[in-house]
C-alpha positions in Angstrom: 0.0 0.0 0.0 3.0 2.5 0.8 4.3 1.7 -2.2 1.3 2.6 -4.0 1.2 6.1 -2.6 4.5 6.4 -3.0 4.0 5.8 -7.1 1.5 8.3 -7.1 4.2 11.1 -5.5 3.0 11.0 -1.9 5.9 11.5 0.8 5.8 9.4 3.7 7.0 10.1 6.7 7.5 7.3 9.4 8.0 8.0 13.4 8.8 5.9 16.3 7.2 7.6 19.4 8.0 4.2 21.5 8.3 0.9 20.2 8.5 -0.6 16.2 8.8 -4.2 16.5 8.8 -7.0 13.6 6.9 -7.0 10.9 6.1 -3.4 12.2 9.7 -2.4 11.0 8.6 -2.8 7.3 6.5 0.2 7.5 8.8 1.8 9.2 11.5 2.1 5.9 9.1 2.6 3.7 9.2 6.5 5.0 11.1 8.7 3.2 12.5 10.1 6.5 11.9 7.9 9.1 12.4 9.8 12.9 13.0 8.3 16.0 12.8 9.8 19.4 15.5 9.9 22.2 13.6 6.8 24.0 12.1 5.1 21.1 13.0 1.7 20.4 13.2 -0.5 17.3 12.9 -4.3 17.5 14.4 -6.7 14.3 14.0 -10.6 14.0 14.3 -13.6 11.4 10.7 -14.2 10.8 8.8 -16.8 12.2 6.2 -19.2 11.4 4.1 -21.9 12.8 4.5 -25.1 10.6 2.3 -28.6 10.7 3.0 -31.5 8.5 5.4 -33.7 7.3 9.4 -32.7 6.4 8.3 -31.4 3.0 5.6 -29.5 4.9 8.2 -28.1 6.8 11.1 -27.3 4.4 8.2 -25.4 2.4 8.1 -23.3 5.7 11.6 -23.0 6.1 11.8 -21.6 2.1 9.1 -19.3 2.9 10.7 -17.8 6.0 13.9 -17.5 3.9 12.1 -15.7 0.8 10.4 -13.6 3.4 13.9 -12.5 5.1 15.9 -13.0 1.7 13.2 -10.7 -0.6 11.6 -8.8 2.0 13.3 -8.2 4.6 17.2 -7.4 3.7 16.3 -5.2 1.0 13.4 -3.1 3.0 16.1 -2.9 5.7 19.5 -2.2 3.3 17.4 0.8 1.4 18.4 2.6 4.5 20.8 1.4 6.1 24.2 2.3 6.7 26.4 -0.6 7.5 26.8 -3.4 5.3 24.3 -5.9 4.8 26.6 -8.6 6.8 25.7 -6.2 9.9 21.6 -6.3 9.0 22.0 -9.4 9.0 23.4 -10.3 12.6 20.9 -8.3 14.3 17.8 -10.2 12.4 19.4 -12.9 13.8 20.3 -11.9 17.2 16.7 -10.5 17.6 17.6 -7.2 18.2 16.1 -4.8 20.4 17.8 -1.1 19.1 17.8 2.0 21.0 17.3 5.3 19.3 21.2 5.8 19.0 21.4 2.2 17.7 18.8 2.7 15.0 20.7 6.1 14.3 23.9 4.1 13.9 23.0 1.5 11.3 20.2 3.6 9.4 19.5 6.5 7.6 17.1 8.4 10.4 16.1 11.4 12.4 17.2 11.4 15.1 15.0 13.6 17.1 16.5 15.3 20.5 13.1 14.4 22.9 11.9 11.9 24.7 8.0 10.9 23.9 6.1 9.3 26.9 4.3 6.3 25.9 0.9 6.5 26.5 -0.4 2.4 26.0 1.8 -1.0 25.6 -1.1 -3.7 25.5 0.4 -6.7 24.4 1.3 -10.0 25.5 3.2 -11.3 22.2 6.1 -10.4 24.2 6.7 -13.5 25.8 7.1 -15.1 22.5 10.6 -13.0 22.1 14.0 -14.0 24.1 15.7 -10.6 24.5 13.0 -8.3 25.9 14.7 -5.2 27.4 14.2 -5.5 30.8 13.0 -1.8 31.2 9.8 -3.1 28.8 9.1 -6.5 30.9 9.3 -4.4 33.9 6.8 -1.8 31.9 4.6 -4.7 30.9 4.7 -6.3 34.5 3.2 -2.8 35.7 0.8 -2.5 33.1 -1.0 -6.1 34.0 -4.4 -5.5 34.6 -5.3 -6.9 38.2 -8.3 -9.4 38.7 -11.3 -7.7 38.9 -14.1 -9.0 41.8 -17.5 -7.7 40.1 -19.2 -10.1 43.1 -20.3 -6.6 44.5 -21.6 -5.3 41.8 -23.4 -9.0 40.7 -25.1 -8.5 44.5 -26.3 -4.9 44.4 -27.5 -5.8 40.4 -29.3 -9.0 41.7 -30.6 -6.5 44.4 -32.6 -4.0 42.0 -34.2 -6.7 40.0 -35.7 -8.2 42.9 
């Protein structure tokens, strides 16, 4: 779709105002200027897959998740990058978690001197990733909604229909 308004002459400008994570990252350099804030953070993986089936079944899986990071991925990522495509390719597979003055180092990017407060970080897809900064777990920790007891309220609602 960004490539489509980009055909037609639109500019687009991408921004990280707190966390870009996997597939999330494609977007991301598709911007003509892509900007980054002092605390915004920029996550890259190998992609991943859920596979069922035989061994063919799986090496299918395993040539799609290569196509995707071979055809996708690398040249999405080297159109702005500015270390060699060796580099872009350890952090996929390291599954790295960039700071701002990462990001600035190995791609083309505003960097943009302020800090954005993040307003909402609802997810638990987290857990699926091994090398969570510990400053996020420890946001997401705080963030877990506690149980809720609606017993109360299920008394005082029983109460008025009587």
């Amino acid at each position: 779709m960004l490539q489509r308004l980009k055909d037609a002459g639109t500019k687009i400008h991408t921004y990280v105002d707190g966390l870009c994570a996997s597939a999330g990252t494609f977007i991301l350099m598709m911007g003509d200027d892509v900007n980054i804030y002092e605390n915004s953070v920029v996550m890259i993986h190998k992609p991943i897959n859920i596979c069922y089936g035989n061994a063919l079944d799986f090496q299918k899986c395993i040539d799609v998740l290569n196509t995707i990071e071979n055809s996708t991925m690398i040249p999405l990522y080297m159109k702005k990058a500015k270390v060699d495509e060796e580099k872009i390719k350890e952090l996929i597979n390291a599954e790295s978690w960039l700071g701002a003055k990462e990001v600035d180092d190995t791609f083309d990017v505003n960097l943009i001197k302020e800090q954005k407060q993040v307003a909402a970080c609802a997810s638990n897809l987290f857990k699926n990733y091994k090398n969570v900064p510990k400053s996020l777990k420890n946001m997401l920790k705080k963030a877990e909604e506690p149980k809720l007891d609606y017993s109360d309220f299920e008394k005082r609602l029983f109460n008025i229909k009587k």
